[in-house]
TIKOLVO-596280 format. One record per residue (C-alpha): z negated, x negated, y negated; residue number from 1; residue in one letter. Coordinates in steps of 0.05 Angstrom, whole numbers, plus 5000, padded with zeros to 4 digits. Each point is the difference from the previous one (the first is absolute). Layout:
BEGIN
    z    x    y fivo roro
    Z    X    Y  NUM    A
...
% end
This chain:
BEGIN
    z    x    y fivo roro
 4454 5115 5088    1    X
 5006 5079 4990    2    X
 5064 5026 4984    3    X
 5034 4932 5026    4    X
 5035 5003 5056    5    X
 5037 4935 5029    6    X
 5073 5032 5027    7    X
 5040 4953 5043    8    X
 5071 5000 5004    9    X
 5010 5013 4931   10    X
 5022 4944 4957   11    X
 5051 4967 5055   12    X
 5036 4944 4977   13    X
 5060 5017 5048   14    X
 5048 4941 4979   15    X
 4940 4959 5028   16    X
 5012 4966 5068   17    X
 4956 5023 5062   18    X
 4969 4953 5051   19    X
 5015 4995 5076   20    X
 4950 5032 5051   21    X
 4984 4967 5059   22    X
 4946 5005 5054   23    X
 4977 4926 5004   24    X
 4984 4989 4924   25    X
 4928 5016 4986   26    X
 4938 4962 4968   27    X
 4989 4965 5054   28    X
 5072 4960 4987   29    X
 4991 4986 4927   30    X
 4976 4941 4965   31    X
 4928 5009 4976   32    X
 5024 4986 4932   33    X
 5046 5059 5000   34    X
 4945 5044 5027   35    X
 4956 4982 4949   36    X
 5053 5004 4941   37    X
 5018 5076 5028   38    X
 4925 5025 5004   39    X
 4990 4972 4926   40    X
 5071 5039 4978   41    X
 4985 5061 5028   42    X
 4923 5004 4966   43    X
 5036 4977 4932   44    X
 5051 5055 5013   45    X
 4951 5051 5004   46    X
 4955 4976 4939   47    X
 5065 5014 4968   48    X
 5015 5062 5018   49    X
 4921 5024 4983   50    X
 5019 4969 4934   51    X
 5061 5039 4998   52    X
 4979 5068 5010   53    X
 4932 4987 4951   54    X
 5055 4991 4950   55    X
 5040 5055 5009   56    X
 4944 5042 4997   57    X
 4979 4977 4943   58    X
 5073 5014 4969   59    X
 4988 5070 5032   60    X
 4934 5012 4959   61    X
 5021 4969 4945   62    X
 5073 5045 4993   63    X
 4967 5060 5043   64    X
 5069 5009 5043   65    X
 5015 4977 5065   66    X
 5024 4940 5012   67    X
 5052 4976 5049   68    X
 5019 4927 5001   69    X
 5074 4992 5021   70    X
 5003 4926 5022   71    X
 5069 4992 5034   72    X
 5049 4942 5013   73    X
 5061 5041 5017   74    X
 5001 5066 4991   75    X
 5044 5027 5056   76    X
 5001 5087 5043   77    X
 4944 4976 5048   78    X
 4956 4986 4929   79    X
 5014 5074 4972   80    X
 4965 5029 5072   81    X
 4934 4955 4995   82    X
 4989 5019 4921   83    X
 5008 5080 5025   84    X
 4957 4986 5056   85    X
 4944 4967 4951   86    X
 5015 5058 4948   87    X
 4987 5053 5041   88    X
 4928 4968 5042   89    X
 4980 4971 4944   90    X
 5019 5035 4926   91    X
 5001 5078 5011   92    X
 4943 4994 4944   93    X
 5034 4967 4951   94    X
 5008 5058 4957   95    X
 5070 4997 4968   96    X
 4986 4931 4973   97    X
 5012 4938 5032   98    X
 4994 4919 4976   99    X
 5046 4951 5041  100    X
 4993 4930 5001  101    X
 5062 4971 5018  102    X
 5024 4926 5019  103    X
 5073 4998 5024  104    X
 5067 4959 5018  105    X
 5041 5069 5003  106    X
 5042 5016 5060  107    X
 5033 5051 5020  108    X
 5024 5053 4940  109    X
 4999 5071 5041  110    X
 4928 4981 5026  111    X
 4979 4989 4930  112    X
 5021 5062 4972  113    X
 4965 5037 5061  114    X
 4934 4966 4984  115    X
 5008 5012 4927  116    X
 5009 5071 5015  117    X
 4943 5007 5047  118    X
 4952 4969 4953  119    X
 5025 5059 4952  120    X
 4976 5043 5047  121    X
 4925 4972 5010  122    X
 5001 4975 4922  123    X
 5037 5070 4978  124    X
 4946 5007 4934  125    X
 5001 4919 4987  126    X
 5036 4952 5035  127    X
 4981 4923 4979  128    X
 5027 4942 5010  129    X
 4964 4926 4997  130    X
 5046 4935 5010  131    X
 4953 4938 4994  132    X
 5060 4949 5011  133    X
 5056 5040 5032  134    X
 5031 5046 5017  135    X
 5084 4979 5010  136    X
 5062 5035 5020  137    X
 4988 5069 5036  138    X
 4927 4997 4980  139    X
 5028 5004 4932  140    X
 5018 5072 5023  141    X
 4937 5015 5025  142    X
 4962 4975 4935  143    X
 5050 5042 4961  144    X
 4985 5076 5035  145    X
 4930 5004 4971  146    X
 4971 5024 4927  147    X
 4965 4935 4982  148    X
 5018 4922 5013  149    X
 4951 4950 4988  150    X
 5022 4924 5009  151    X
 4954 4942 4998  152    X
 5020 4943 4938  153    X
 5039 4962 5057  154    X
 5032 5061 5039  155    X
 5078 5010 5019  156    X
 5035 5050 5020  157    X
 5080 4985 5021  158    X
 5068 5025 4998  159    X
 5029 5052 5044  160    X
 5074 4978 5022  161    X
 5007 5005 5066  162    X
 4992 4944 5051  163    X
 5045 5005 5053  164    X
 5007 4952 5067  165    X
 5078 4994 5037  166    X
 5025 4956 5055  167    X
 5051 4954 4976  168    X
 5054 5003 5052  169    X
 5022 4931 4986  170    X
 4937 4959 4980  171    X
 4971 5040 5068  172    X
 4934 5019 4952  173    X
 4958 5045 4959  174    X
 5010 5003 4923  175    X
 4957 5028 4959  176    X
 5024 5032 4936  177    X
 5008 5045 4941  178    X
 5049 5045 4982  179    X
 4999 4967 4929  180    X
 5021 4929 5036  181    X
 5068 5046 5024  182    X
 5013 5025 4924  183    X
 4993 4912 4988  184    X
 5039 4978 5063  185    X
 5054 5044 4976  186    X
 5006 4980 4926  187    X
 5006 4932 5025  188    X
 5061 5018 5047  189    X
 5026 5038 4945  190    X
 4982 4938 4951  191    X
 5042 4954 5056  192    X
 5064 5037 5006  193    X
 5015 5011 4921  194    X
 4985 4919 5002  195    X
 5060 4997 5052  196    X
 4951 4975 5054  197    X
 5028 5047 5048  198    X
 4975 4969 5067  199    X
 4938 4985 4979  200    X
 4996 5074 4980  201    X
 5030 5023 5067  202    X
 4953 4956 5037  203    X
 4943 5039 4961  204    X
 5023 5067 5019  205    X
 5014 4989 5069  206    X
 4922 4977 5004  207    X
 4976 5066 4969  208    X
 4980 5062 5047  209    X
 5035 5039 5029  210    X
 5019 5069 4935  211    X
 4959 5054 5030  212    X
 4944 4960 5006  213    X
 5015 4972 4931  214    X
 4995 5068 4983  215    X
 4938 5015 5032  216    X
 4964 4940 4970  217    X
 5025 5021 4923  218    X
 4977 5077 5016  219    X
 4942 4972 5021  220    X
 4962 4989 4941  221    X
 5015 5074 4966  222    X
 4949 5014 5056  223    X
 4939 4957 4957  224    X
 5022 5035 4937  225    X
 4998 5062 5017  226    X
 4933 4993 5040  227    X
 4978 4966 4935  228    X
 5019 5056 4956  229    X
 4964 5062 5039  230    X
 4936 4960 5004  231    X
 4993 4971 4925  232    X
 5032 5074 4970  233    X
 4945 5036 5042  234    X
 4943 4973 4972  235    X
 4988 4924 4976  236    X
 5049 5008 4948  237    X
 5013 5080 5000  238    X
 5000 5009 4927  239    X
 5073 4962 4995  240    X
 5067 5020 4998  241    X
 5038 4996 5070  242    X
 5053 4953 4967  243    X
 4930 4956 4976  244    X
 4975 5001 5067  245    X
 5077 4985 5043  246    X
 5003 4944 4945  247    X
 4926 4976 5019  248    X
 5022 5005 5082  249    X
 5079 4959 4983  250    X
 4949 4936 4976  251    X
 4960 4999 5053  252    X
 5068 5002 5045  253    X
 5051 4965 4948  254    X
 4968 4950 4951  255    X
 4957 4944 5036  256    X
 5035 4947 5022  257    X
 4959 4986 5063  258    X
 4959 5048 5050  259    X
 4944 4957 4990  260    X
 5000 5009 4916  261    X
 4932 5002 4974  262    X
 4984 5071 4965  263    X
 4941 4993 4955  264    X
 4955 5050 4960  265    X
 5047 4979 4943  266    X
 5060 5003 5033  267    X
 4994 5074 5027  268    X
 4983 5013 4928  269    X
 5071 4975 4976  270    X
 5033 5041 5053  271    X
 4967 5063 4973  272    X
 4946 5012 5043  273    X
 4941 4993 4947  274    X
 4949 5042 5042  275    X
 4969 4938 5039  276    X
 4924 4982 4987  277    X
 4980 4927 5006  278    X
 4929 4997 5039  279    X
 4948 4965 4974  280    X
 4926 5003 5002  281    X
 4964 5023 5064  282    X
 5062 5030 5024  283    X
 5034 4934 4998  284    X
 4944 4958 5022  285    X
 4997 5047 5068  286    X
 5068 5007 5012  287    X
 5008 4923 4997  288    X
 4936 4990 5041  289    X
 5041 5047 5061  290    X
 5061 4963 4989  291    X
 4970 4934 5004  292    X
 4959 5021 5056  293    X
 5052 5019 5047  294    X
 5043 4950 4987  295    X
 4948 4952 5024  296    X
 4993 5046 5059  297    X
 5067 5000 5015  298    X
 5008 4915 4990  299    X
 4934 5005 5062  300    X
 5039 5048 5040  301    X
 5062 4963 5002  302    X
 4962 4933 5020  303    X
 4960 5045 5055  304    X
 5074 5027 5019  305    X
 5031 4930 5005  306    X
 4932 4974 5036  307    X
 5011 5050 5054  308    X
 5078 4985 4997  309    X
 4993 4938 5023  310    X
 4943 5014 5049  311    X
 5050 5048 5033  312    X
 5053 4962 5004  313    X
 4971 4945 5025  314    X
 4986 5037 5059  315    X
 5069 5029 5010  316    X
 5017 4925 5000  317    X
 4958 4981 5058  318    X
 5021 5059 5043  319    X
 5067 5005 4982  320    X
 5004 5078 4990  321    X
 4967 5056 4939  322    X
 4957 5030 5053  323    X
 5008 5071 4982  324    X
 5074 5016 4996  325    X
 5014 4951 4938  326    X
 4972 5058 4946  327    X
 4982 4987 4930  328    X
 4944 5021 4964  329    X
 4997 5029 4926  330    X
 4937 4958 4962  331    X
 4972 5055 4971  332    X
 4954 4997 4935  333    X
 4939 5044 4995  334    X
 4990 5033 4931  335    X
 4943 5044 4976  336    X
 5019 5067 4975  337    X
 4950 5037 4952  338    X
% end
């Protein structure tokens, strides 16, 4: 299709697990079934992808911007050098104005305000944002650093306290936490010892982290407000006050209960960011026709992934050794870029 190009190593699920190479596992050791179910996967796969970029060209002609889709599971630094890779092959025509189509889990904070800032610089006239079902955590930061935010009926965005993962000396594993659980865990010890439950209280603190890192973890999420309040003043919400935007940034860090909170259309409204636009019409219909689209994609590429999986690994079984050194392999998703 002209104009579409299909870019690989793009949209990388990197939390995903790789498969083992070996040198004895080809077709000739698989189970007819499998090969079967693997040629009909990857010619469903592509029919989807065909479909894909048909729709986002349509969304192209139909808004007359570019049009990036922005499909990633965890945004993490590796994800920031593929989208400036893509951006500068693919977009130098964009003209100041850019649409973005994102679906997102979040990830890691400082690699979302990069990418927000480098779509600035391609969408520097118009920078748009699309969120068909969501877009959580640090991809609330991203969706935040353009002019315009669009969100389907169904969309989310979530909160931005930090989530932060520590070793727990004497449990011997990871926790994973927010700095809003420490402000909890220590109203309860405080809660204990004016009770006179002083070694239960003790017990408590001697469980807690060691203070620097305490500190650390409580600094920690001035780092999301502040990120929050350079990108909304700037542009999304520019016309505010600096105190309206810091108290706009302290919700999105302070106020939700849980990371996973469900932000609506309505809700952002409450919190004083009235500037979102619900899609509907032919905007919506396409933007839910890509959504849909790739997730199906992605459901077939995860049973092709798991097909191969076990194919591999049956074949380390029988030999006893990876074959080449024990590496990994990323599964990596193909993606048309207009």
């Amino acid at each position: 299709m002209s104009g579409l190009i299909p870019v690989e190593d793009l949209f990388i699920n990197r939390n995903e697990s790789g498969t083992w190479q070996n040198d004895i596992s080809d077709s000739k050791n698989e189970a007819p079934d499998t090969r079967e179910r693997t040629v009909i996967l990857d010619e469903e796969i592509k029919a989807l992808e065909r479909q894909i970029e048909k729709d986002i060209e349509r969304f192209r002609d139909l808004r007359k911007n570019r049009c990036l889709p922005f499909f990633i599971d965890t945004i993490e630094f590796e994800v920031v050098d593929d989208i400036f890779d893509a951006l500068r092959e693919k977009y130098k025509d964009c003209d100041g104005k850019l649409d973005v189509i994102i679906d997102s889990s979040g990830g890691d904070i400082h690699a979302a305000y990069n990418l927000a800032m480098l779509f600035r610089k391609y969408g520097y006239k118009e920078l748009n944002f699309f969120v068909p079902r969501w877009a959580k955590s640090a991809a609330t930061l991203i969706v935040c650093s353009g002019d315009n935010l669009y969100m389907s009926p169904i969309a989310e965005l979530g909160p931005l306290d930090p989530q932060i993962s520590q070793f727990n000396p004497l449990e011997r594993r990871l926790e994973d936490f927010s700095p809003l659980h420490l402000g909890a865990t220590l109203e309860l010890i405080r809660n204990e010892f004016k009770a006179g439950n002083k070694d239960l209280a003790n017990g408590l603190l001697q469980r807690l982290q060691f203070p620097l890192t305490l500190g650390y973890i409580i600094k920690s999420k001035e780092v999301s407000q502040n990120y929050m309040c350079k990108l909304l003043g700037s542009r999304l919400l520019k016309n505010l006050t600096p105190n309206e935007i810091k108290s706009i940034a302290d919700k999105f860090t302070e106020s939700y209960p849980d990371h996973s909170y469900c932000i609506t259309t309505s809700e952002l409204n409450e919190i004083g960011i009235n500037v979102v636009k619900e899609l509907e019409g032919p905007e919506l219909d396409i933007i839910w026709n890509i959504y849909k689209s790739h997730a199906k994609k992605q459901d077939l590429q995860d049973e092709k992934n798991s097909l191969e999986s076990n194919k591999n690994l049956d074949g380390f079984r029988k030999t006893g050794s990876s074959g080449n050194g024990n590496k990994r392999r990323k599964h990596i998703r193909k993606w048309g870029i207009p």
